[in-house]
C-alpha positions in Angstrom: 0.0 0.0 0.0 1.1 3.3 -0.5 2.5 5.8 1.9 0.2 8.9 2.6 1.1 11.7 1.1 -0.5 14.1 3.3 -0.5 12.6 7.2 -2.5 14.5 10.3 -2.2 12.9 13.7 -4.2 14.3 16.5 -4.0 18.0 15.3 -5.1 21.0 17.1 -5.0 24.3 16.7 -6.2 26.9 19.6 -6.7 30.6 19.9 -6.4 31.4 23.7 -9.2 29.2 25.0 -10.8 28.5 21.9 -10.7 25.0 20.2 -10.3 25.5 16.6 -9.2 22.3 15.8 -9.7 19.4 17.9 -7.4 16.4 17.7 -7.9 15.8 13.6 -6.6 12.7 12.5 -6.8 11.8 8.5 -4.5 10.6 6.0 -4.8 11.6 1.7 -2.9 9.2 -0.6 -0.9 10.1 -3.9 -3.1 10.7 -7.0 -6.5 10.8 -4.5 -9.2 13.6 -5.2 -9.9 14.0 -1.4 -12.8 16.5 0.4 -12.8 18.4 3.4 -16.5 19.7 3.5 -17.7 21.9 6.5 -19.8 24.7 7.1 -18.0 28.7 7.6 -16.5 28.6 10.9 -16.1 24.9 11.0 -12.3 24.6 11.1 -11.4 23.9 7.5 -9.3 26.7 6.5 -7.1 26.7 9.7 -6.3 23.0 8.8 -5.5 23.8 5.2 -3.0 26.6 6.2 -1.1 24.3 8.9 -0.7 21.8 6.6 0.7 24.4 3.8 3.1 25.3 6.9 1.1 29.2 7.0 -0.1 28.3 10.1 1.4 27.2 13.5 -0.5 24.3 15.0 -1.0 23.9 18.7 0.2 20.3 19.5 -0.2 17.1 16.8 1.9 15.9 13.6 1.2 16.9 10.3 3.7 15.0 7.4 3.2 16.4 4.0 5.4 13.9 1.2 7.5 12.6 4.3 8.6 16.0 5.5 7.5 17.4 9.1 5.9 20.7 8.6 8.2 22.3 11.8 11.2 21.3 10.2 11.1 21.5 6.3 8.3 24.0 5.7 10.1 25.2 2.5 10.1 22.0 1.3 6.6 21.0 1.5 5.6 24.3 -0.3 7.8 23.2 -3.2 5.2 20.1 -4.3 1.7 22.2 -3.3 0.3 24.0 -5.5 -2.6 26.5 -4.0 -5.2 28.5 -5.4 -4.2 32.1 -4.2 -7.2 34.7 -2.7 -7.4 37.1 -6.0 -6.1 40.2 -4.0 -2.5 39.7 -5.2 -3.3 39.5 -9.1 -2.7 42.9 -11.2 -5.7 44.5 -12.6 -4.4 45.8 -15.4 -3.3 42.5 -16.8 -5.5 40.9 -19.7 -6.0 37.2 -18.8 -2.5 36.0 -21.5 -0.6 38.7 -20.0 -1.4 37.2 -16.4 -0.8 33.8 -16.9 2.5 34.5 -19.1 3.2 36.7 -16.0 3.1 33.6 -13.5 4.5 30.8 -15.9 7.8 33.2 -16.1 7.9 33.3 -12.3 7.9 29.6 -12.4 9.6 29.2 -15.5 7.4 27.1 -17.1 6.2 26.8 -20.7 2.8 26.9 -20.8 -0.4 27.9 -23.9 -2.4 30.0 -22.2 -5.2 29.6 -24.2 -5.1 25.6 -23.2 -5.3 26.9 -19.2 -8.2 29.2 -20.2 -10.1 26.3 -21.5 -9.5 24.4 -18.5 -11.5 26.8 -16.6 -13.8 28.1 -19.1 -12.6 31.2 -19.7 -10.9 32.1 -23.2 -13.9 34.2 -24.5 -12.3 36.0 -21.6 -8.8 36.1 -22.9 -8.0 39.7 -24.1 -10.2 41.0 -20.7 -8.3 42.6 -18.0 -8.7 41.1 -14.5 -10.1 43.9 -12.6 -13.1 43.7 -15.1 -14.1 39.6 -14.5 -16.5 38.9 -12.2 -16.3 37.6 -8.4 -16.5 33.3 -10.4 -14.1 34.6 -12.9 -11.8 35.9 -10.8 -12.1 32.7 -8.5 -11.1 30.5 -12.1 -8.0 33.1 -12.5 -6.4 31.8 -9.5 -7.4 28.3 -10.2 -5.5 29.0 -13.7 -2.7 30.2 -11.5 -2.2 27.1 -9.4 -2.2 24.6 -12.5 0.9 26.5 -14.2 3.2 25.3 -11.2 2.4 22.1 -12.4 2.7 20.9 -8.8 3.0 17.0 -7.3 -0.8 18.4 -5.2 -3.0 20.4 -5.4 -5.3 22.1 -2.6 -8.5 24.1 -3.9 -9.7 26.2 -0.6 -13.7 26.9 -1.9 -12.3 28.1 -5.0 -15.9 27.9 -6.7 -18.1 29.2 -4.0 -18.7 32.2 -6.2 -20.0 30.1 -9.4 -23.4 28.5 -10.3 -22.8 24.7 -9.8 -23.7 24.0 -13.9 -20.4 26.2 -14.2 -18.7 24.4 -11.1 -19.6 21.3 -12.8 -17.6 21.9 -16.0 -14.5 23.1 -14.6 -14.4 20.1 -12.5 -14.4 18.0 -15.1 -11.7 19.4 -16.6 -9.8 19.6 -13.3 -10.4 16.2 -13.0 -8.6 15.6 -16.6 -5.9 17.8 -16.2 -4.9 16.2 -12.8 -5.4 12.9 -13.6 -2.7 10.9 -11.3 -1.9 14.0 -8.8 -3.2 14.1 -6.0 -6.2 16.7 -5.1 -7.4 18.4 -2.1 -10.5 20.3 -2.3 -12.5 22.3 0.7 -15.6 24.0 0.5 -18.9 24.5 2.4 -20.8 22.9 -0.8 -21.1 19.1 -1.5 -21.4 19.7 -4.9 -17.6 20.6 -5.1 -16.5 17.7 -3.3 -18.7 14.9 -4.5 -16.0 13.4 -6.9 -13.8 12.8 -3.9 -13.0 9.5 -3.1 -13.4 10.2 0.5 -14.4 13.0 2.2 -14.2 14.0 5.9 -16.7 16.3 7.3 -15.9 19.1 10.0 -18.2 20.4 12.4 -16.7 22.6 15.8 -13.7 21.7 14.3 -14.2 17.8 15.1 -14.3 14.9 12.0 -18.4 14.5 12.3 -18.6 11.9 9.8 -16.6 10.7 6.7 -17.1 8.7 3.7 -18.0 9.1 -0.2 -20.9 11.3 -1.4 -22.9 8.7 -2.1 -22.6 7.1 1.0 -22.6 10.7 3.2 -26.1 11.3 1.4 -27.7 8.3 2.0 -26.5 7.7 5.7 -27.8 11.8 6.6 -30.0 13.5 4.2 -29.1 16.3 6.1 -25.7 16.6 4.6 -27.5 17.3 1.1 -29.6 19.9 2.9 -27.0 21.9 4.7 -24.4 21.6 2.1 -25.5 21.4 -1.6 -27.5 25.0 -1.5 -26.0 27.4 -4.2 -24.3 30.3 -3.0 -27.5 33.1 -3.4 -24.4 35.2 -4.6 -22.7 32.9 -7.1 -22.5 34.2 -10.7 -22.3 32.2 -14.2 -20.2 34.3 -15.2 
């Protein structure tokens, strides 16, 4: 069997004498799609940043492709590739002049208009950032993250600001292009994380249950209740 590429043992993570995480244990394994689904509030992001070593933890062990995040943090942020918040992209960039702008940074080869597709936006091409909307914007960064070309990558609710007909498409063709690597995405919607092959659900910053999609739906209804809803501010644009 193979080793885990990401590995949490009993992690916590507390502000003063509040419990933001409490005592996660979980394992992802190379070439997995894996969820982490939770409502705001519930813990998820805190987890994601301690494993991306942005974030101290409180006590626990987190190994990420067999190095300890305490001791070879630079590392561990060679192999992850992470959608980035939007707030660092240049406004004045059309969407070619962007991506050509990260794939020098990297220095990596890329055809733009191949990445566009990927995330359905190349009528979008020759438009400068600060015009896209709130979903396009959200696809920019997911652009961004794929031109590392990285072992992982870790989506943090990356399409909360889409329909889910759009959501849909580009996870298909995230699926595709990151066929063998190994996936992490987090949201608040099930919808994002229903082609996981397991998913872990946090609630107060506990595991509350885990499983597949199918099986989290059919064991609580409630999960498809409190989770599959459409962001009422989500655009199709």
């Amino acid at each position: 069997m193979l080793d885990p590429i990401i590995k949490v043992e009993n992690l916590t993570k507390n502000y003063g004498d509040f419990e933001a995480v409490k005592g996660l244990s979980f394992e992802v394994y190379p070439g997995e799609i894996f969820g982490l689904l939770g409502p705001n509030g519930a813990g998820k992001s805190t987890t994601l940043e301690i494993i991306e070593t942005l974030r101290q933890k409180t006590s626990g062990k987190v190994i990420v492709n067999g190095f300890d995040i305490e001791k070879d943090a630079d590392e561990i942020k060679k192999i992850i590739g992470v959608q980035l918040q939007t707030a660092g992209f240049y406004p004045g960039l059309n969407l070619v002049e962007l991506l050509d702008l990260f794939a020098g940074l990297y220095n990596e080869a890329i055809d733009p208009m191949a990445i566009l597709d990927s995330v359905n936006l190349r009528d979008k091409a020759k438009a400068k950032f600060k015009e896209l909307s709130g979903g396009q914007k959200q696809r920019v960064s997911i652009a961004r993250a794929i031109i590392k070309r990285p072992a992982m990558l870790i989506f943090d609710d990356c399409l909360s600001a889409v329909d889910t007909v759009t959501e849909e498409r580009i996870l298909n063709n995230l699926r595709t292009l990151m066929q063998g690597k190994t996936t992490f995405l987090i949201s608040h919607r099930i919808s994002t994380v229903k082609s996981a092959s397991h998913i872990i659900v946090l609630e107060n910053g506990r595991i509350s249950e885990e499983g597949t999609h199918e099986s989290l739906i059919q064991k609580k209804g409630i999960y498809y209740e409190m989770y599959q809803s459409q962001n009422p501010d989500a655009d199709n644009g």
